[in-house]
N, C-alpha and C positions, 0 to 999 in steps of 0.2 A: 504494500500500500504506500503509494505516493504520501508523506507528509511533511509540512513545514511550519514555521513557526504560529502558523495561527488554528495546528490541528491537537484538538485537548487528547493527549494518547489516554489520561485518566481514562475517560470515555470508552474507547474500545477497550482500553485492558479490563474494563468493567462488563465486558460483554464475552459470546462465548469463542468471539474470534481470539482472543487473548492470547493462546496459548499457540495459534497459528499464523501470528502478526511475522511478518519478513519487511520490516520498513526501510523504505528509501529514502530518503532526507534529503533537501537541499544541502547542510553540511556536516560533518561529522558531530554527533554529538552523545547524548547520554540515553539509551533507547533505539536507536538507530542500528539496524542493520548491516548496511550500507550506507554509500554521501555519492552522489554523482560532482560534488561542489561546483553548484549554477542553483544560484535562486531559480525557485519557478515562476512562471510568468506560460502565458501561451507561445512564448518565442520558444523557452529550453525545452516545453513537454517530447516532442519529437526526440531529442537528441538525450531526455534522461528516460524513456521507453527503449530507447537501444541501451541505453547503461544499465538500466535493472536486467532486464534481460539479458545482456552477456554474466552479469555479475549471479543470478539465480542458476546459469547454466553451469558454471563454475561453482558454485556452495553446496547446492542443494541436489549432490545428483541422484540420492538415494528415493526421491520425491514424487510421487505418481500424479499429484495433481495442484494444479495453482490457480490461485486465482487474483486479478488484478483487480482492484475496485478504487474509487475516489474515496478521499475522506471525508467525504460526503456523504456518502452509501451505506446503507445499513442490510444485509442478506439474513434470509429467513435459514434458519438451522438446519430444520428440518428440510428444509429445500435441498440445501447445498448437500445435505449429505445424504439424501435418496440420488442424487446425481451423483453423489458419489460410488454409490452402491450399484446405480446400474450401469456404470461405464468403467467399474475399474475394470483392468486386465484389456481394456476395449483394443483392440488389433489395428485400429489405423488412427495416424493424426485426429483428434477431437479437438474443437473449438465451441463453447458456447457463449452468447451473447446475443444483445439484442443485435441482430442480422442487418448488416447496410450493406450498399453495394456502390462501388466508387470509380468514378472517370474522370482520369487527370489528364487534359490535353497538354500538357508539359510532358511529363515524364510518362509514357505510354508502354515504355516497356517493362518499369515497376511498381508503379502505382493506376495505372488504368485500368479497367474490367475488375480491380480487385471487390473481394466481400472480405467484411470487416468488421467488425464488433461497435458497439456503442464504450466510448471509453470510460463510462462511470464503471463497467463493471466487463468482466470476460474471464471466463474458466477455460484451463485446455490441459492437457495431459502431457505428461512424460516425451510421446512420442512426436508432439507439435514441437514442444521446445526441443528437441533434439535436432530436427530440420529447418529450422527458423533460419535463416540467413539475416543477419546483427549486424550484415553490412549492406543491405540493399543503399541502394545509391540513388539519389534523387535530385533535382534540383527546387529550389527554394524550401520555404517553411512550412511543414504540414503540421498537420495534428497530429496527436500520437497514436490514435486509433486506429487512422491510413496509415502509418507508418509500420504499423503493429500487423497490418493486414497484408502491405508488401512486406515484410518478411516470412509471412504464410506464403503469399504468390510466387515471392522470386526463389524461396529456398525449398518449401515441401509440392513444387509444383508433378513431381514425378510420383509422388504417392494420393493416395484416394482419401482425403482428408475430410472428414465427418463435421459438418454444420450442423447445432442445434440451439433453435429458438430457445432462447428464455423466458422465462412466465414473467413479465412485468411487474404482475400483482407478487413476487416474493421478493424483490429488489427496490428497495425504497429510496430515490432518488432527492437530495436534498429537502425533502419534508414527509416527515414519519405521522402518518394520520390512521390511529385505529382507536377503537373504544374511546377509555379518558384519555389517553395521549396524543398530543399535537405538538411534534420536536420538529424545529426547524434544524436539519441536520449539516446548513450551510448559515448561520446565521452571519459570519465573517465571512465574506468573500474570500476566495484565493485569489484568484486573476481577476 
């Protein structure tokens, strides 16, 4: 999980991701993971999406299944982990997320035609991250989500890589609304 100076970790370590947090920091500090050291802004997200990603491919190789999410995002438990249940061992590249599809008249041979995740949130397997290419090449500034998605295109394009929609309703995007609770789970801005 992406965070920086204005993400409360209290928060999640209060919750049941806690003991499954892999945090990427803008810079080294006390909780942190990893640092890509580059404040976030919408300019660095592209270039610290290739940095956690070379940096989890390298740590965590013992790891069947990850997921990226904003510290924004709040995931239902029981969601993540019936998906977890019916994809381990799964035999080809998995990616889930909310499913977009992206055409870049610049860069056409690694960012156009691609499908790609919504970047609040996206789960993928072992076998995604092992064919990821962490160096796709592009010109100018994308988002990290496209960015995220040409590394699916240009490195797992040889294998039969499994898309699956995510239930909207178990991924609560900057405001958590159920029963008595109404959490604005973005009250400070990042960007």
């Amino acid at each position: 999980m992406p965070v920086n100076n204005n993400t409360d970790m209290q928060f999640y370590q209060n919750t049941w991701m806690a003991d499954h947090l892999f945090t990427e920091c803008d810079f080294a500090g006390p909780g942190c993971a990893m640092s890509c050291n580059e404040k976030s802004t919408w300019r660095a997200l592209d270039r610290k999406t290739k940095c956690f990603t070379r940096a989890i491919k390298q740590v965590l190789a013992s790891t069947e299944f990850f997921i990226k999410q904003d510290d924004d995002v709040l995931a239902d438990q029981d969601y993540v982990h019936a998906l977890m249940d019916k994809y381990r061992g799964h035999p080809d590249p998995l990616f889930i997320s909310d499913i977009l599809h992206h055409n870049d008249r610049i860069n056409v041979f690694s960012l156009s035609g691609i499908t790609h995740g919504n970047g609040k949130f996206y789960m993928f397997n072992r076998r995604l991250l092992d064919c990821l290419n962490v160096d796709v090449r592009y010109i100018g500034q994308r988002y990290e989500d496209t960015v995220f998605g040409g590394m699916i295109h240009t490195g797992c394009k040889d294998f039969n890589v499994t898309y699956v929609q995510e239930k909207n309703s178990k991924i609560w995007h900057r405001k958590y609304k159920n029963k008595n609770k109404d959490i604005d789970l973005a009250y400070i801005r990042n960007h």
